[in-house]
C-alpha positions in Angstrom: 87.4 53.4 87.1 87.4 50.7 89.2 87.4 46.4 87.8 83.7 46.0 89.1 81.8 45.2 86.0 79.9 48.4 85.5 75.8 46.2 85.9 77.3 44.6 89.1 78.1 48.2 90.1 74.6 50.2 88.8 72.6 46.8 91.3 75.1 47.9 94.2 74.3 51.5 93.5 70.4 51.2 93.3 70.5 48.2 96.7 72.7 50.6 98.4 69.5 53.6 97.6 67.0 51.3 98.3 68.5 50.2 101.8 68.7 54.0 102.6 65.5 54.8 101.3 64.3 51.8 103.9 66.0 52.9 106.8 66.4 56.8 106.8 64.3 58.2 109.0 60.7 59.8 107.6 58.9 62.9 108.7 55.0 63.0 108.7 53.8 61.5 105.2 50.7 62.1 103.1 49.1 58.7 101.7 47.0 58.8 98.9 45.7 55.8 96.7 42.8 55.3 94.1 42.7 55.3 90.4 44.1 58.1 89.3 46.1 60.3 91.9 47.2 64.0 91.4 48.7 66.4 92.8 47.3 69.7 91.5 48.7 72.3 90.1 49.3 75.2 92.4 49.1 72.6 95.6 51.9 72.3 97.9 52.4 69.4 100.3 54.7 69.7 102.8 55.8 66.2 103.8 56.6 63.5 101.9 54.3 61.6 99.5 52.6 57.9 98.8 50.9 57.2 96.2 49.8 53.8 94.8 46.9 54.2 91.5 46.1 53.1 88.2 47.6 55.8 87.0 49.3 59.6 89.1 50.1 63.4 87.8 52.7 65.3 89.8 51.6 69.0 88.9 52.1 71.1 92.0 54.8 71.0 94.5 56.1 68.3 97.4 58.3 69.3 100.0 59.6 66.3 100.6 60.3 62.8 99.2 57.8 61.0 96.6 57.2 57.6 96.2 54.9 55.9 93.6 54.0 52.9 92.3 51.4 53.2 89.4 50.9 51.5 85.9 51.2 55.4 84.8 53.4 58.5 86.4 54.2 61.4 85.3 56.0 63.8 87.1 55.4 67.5 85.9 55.7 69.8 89.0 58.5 70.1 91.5 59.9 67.6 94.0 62.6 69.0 96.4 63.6 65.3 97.7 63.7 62.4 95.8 61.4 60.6 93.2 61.0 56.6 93.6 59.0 55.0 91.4 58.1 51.8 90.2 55.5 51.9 86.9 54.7 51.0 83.8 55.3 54.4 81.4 57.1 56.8 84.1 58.1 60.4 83.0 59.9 62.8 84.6 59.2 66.4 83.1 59.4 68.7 86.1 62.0 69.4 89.0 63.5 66.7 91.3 65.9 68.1 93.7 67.2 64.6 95.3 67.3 61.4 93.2 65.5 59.4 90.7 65.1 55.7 91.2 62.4 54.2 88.9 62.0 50.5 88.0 59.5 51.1 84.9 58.9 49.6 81.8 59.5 53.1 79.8 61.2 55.9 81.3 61.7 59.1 80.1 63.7 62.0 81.8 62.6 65.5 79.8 63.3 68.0 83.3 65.7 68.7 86.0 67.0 66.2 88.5 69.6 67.3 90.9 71.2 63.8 91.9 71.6 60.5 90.5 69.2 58.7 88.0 69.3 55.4 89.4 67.3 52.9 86.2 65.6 49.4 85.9 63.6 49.4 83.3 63.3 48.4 79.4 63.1 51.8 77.6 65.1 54.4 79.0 65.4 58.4 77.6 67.3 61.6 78.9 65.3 63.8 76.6 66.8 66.8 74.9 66.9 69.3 77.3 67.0 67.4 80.4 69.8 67.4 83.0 71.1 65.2 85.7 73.0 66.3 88.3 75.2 63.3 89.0 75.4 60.1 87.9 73.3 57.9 85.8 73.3 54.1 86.4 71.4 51.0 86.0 70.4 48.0 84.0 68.0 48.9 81.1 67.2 47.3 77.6 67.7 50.5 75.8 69.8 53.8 77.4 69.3 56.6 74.9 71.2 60.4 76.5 70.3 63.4 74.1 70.1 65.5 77.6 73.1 66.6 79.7 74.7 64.6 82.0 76.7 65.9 84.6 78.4 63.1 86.3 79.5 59.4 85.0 77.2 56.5 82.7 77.6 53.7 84.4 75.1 50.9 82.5 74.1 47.9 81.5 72.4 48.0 78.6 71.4 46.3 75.5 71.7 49.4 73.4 73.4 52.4 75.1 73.1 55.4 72.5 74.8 59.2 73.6 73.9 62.1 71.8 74.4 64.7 74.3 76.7 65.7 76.6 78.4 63.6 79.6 80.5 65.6 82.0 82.4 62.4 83.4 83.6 59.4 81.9 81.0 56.2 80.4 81.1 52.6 81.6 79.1 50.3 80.3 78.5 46.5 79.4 76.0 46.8 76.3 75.5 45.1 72.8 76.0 48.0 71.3 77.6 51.8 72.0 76.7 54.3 69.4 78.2 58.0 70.4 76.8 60.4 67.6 78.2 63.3 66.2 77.0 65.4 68.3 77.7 64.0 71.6 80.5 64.8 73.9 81.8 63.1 77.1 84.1 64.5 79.5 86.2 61.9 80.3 87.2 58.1 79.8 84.3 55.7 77.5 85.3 52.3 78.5 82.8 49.5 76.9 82.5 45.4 77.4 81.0 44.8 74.2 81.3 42.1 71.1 81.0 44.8 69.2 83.1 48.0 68.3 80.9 51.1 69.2 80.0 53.1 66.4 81.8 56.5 67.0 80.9 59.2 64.5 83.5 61.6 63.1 82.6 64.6 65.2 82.4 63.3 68.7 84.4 65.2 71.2 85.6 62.7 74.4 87.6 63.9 76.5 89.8 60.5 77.5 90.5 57.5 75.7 87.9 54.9 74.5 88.3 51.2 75.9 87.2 48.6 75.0 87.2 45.1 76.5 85.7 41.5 76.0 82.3 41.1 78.3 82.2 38.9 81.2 82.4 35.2 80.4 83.3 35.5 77.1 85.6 32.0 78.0 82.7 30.2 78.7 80.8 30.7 75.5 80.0 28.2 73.3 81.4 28.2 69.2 78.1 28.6 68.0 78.2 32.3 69.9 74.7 34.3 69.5 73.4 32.3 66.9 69.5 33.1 67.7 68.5 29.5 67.5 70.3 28.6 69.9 68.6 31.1 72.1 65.1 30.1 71.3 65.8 26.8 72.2 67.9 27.8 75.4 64.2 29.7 76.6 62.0 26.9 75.1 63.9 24.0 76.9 64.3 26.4 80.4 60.4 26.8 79.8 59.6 23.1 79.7 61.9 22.0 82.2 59.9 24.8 84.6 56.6 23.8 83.4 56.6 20.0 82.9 58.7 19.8 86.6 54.9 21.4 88.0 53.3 19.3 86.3 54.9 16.7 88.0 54.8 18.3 91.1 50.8 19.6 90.9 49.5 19.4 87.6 46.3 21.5 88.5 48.8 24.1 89.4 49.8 24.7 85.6 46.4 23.3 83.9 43.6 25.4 85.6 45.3 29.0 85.4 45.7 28.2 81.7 42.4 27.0 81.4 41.3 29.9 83.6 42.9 32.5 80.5 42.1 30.7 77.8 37.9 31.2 78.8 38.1 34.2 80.4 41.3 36.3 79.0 39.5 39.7 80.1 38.8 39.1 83.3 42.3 37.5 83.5 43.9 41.0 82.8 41.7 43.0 85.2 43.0 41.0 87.6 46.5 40.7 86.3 46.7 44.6 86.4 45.4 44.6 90.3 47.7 42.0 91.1 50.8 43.4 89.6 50.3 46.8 90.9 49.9 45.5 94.0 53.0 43.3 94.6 54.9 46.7 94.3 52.4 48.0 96.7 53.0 45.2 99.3 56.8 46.1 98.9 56.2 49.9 99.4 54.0 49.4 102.1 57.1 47.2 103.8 59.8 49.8 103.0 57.9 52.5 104.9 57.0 50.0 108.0 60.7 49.8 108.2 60.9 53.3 108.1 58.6 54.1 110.7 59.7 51.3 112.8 62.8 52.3 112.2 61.9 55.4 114.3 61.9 53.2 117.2 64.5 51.0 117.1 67.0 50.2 114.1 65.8 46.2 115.1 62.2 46.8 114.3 63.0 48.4 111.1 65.2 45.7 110.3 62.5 43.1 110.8 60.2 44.6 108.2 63.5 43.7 105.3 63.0 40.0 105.8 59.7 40.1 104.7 60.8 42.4 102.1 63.0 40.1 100.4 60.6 37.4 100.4 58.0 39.2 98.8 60.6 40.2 96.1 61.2 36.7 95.5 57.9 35.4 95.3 57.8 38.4 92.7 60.3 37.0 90.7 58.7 33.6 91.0 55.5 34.6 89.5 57.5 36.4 86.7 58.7 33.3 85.9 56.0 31.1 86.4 53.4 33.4 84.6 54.8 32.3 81.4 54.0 28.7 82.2 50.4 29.7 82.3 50.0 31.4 79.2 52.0 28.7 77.4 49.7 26.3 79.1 46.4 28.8 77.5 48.0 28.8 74.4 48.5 25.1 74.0 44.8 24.6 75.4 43.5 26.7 73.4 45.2 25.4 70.3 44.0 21.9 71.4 40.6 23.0 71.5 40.3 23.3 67.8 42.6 20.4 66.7 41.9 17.3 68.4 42.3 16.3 71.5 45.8 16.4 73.2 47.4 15.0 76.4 48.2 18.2 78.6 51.8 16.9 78.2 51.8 17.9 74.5 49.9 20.6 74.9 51.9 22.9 76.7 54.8 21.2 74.9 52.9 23.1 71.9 52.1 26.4 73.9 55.6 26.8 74.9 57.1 26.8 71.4 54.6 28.8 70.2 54.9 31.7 73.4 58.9 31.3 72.8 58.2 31.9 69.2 56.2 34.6 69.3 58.6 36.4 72.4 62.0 35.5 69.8 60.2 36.9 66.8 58.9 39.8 68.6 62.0 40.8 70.5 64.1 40.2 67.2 62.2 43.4 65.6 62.5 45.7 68.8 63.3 45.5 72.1 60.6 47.2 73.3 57.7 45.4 71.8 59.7 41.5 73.3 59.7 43.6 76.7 56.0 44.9 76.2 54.9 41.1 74.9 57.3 39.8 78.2 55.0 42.1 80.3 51.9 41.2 78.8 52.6 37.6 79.7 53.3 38.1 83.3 50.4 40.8 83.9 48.4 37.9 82.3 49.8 34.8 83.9 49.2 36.8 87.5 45.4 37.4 87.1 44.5 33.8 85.8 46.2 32.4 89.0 44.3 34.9 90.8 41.2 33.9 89.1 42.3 30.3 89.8 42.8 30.4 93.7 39.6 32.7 94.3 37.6 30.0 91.9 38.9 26.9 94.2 38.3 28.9 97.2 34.4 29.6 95.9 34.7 25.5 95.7 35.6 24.7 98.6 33.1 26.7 100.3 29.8 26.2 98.3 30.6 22.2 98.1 29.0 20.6 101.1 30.7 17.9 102.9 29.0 15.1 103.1 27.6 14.3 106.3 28.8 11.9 108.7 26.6 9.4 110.7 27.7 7.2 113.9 27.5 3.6 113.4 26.5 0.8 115.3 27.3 -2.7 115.8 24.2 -4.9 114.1 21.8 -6.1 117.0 21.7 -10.2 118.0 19.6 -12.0 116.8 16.2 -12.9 118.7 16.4 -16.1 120.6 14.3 -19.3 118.8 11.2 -20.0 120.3 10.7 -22.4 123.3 10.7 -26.0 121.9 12.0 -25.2 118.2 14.6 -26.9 117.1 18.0 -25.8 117.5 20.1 -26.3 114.4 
């Protein structure tokens, strides 16, 4: 294998998809959107398919390409191109003949896929039964293969956990490696982990196993992964990001907060809208550039610009969601203390959000992702809820009205024979 560290090269693999997805070129297309988006069983579409919903079933066929975004996919028909998804829960239980490229919260591959698996996600499961054509690669929280793996592993993971069969060789950056009994892999495992991985008697690899010191590891302090020092890491980060609004706009950071602390339901309606719609807004770009594209390889190439800011600003409201719900949580905590400077407030909300995300994310994984997720769905619709409130403001406040003014008239003259003082 090459020295590029192996979640360096799973980003390069899934840009380098991405940026061909963007500017390949695209045959007619069949849009569809609502709240919950099917495709039928015993329905064939021939062209390729775009689907944005609360929630989409794949259960007939699409001769072509098939791109979702959705808080809810599963895929149980056949798709002779490629699947690309970004979701909440995505499986895939049917036929893909192309590649699968899903950026999902869980992600679970039970069927047939003929190319790569390219992953972002928390969750991530080649089911018993399941087989990938090619390569799997990516940057996931937890990578569990009990399926059959033709080509190489190349991951980032947290947990990375084998107990099928891998035709080429694993490498992978990860916390841990577990290769069960069971399991068999074709060719080389190399690992940058702290930790040995936990090879069972049994295991049949085909090369030699690797392992190497993760990227860094100079840099690290003596206390290591002591899991204070993490919580206070995120807790200082958080009210250095927070407080430095503050500063900034204050009314930036109080009313959201304020806005989920009253209305919390109405904050995750909106949330929900809002995040599905970001990945919309980036869909919506990719094909532009596509069809653009068509044109002139300049006018698809203008659409990625705007692209890459809306993927920033996407990561910017990741990170500033959690400022709002710490800001809720400290109100709301204030609310039935005593009364608290908004300073010490958040101060409070933050070590309690941090607390609650350490605590949670120490018993799984998952449920620190899910809680993670929570936040930012959250944080997103009580900023919503914020701006349209001001707007509603600004509009039903009159301004007061404006009169011209004059200079005070002279006074009359005295009358004839008065005095004059």
């Amino acid at each position: 294998m090459s020295n590029i560290r192996p979640t360096a090269l799973a980003l390069l693999i899934a840009l380098l998809s991405l940026f061909a997805f963007a500017t390949g070129p695209v045959a007619a297309a069949d849009f569809r959107a609502g709240e919950r988006v099917t495709v039928a069983a015993g329905e064939t579409v021939a062209e390729d398919v775009y689907i944005t919903a609360g929630s989409s079933v794949i259960e007939g066929t699409i001769q072509g390409d098939l791109t979702v975004a959705a808080g809810t996919v599963d895929v149980r028909g056949t798709v002779t191109g490629s699947v690309n998804v970004a979701g909440g829960n995505v499986t895939v239980a049917g036929s893909v003949g192309g590649a699968v490229r899903v950026a999902g919260g869980n992600v679970t591959i039970s069927g047939q896929v003929g190319r790569d698996v390219v992953l972002a996600g928390g969750n991530v499961v080649i089911a018993p039964g399941a087989t990938v054509g090619a390569d799997v690669a990516g940057g996931v929280g937890r990578l569990e293969i009990e399926g059959n793996v033709s080509g190489d592993v190349l991951a980032g993971a947290g947990e990375l956990i084998v107990r099928g069969s891998v035709g080429g060789a694993i490498d992978a950056q990860t916390g841990q490696l577990r290769i069960e009994s069971q399991a068999s892999v074709g060719g080389n495992v190399r690992y940058a982990s702290d930790r040995e991985a936990q090879i069972a008697p049994g295991a049949q690899i085909g090369g030699t196993v690797e392992r190497t010191q993760p990227a860094f590891v100079g840099n690290r302090p003596l206390i290591g992964d002591n899991p204070l020092t993490g919580f206070l890491g995120s807790l200082l980060a958080l009210l250095l990001l927070g407080w430095g609004l503050m500063l900034l706009r204050p009314t930036a950071v109080v009313l959201p907060g304020a806005e989920l602390r009253t209305r919390p339901l109405m904050s995750l309606g909106a949330g929900l809208a809002m995040w599905a719609g970001q990945f919309l807004v980036l869909i919506l770009l990719i094909a532009l550039a596509a069809l653009m594209g068509q044109l002139a390889p300049s006018l698809g190439g203008a659409f990625l610009a705007p692209f890459f800011l809306v993927l920033l600003a996407i990561l910017a409201a990741l990170l500033l969601s959690q400022v709002w719900v710490a800001m809720a949580i400290g109100g709301w905590l204030g609310s039935r203390t005593s009364e608290l400077s908004q300073w010490l407030a958040y101060a409070i909300g933050a070590v309690v959000w941090v607390l609650l995300l350490a605590v949670l994310g120490f018993i799984s994984g998952a449920l620190g992702g899910l809680a993670f997720l929570a936040g930012w769905i959250l944080g997103l619709g009580a900023v919503t809820l914020y701006v349209i409130d001001a707007r509603r403001r600004d509009r039903l406040t009159p301004t007061a009205p404006t009169y011209p003014t004059y200079a005070a008239p002279p006074p009359p003259p005295p009358p004839a024979g008065a005095p004059i003082a």
